[in-house]
C-alpha positions in Angstrom: 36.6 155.8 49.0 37.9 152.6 47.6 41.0 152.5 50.1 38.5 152.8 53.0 36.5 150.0 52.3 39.7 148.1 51.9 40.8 149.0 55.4 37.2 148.6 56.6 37.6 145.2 54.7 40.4 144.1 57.0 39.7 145.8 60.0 36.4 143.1 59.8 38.9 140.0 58.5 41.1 141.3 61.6 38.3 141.1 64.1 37.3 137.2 62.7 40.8 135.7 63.2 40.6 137.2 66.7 37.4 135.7 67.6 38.9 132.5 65.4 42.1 132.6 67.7 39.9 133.3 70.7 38.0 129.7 69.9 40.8 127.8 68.9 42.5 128.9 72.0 40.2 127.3 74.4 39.9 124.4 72.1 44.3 123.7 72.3 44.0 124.5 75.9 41.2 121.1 76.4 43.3 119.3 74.0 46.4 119.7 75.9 44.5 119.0 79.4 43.2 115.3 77.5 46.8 114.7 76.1 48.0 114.8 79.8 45.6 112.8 81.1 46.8 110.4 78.1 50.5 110.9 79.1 49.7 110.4 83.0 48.4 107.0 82.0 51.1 106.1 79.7 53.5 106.6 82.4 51.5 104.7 85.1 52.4 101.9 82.5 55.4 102.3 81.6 54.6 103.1 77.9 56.5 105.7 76.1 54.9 109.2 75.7 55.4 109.6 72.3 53.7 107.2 69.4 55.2 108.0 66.2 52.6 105.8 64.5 49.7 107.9 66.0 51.8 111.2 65.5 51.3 110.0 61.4 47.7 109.0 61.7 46.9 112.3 63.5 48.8 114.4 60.5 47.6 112.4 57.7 43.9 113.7 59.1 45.1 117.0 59.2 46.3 116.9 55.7 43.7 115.3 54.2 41.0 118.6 55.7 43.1 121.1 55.4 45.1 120.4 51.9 43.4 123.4 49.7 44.5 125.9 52.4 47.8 125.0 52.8 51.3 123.2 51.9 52.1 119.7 53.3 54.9 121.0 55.0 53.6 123.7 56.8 50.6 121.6 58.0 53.5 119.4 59.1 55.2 121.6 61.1 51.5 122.9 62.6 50.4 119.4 63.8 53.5 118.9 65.0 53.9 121.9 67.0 50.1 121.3 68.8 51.6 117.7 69.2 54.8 118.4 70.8 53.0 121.2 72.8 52.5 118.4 75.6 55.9 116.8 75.5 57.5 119.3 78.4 54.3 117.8 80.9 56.7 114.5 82.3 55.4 114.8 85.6 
């Protein structure tokens, strides 16, 4: 009895992350449309695409929610994945 209402237990965690992954999905996809607007622009003018002192500011918010769930260097390596996630739009 008590193994099923462990599986039962994950089976509902399971189906939470996917509507979790679902949302955050949609919500990377309308950040990564904005970030190209932003890197359009920078282009127009000449500015470079990446701002390392932005980059910091944007990670030091992330670290500062998200510190009692994880490791500074894997919330490192997260923000900077949904960071670099626009870097191959040069058009």
């Amino acid at each position: 009895m008590k193994q099923r209402t462990l599986s039962d237990q994950i089976e509902i965690n399971r189906k939470k992350i996917d509507h979790i992954d679902r949302e955050l999905s949609a919500l990377l996809r309308q950040r990564i449309l904005v970030a190209q607007k932003i890197i359009a622009a920078k282009k127009m003018m000449n500015k470079k695409q990446v701002d390392p002192d932005r980059e910091e500011h944007i990670l030091k918010k992330y670290q500062k929610k998200l510190k009692s769930v994880s490791t500074p260097k894997r919330l490192k390596a997260l923000v900077i994945a949904i960071l670099r996630s626009n870097q191959k739009y040069k058009s």
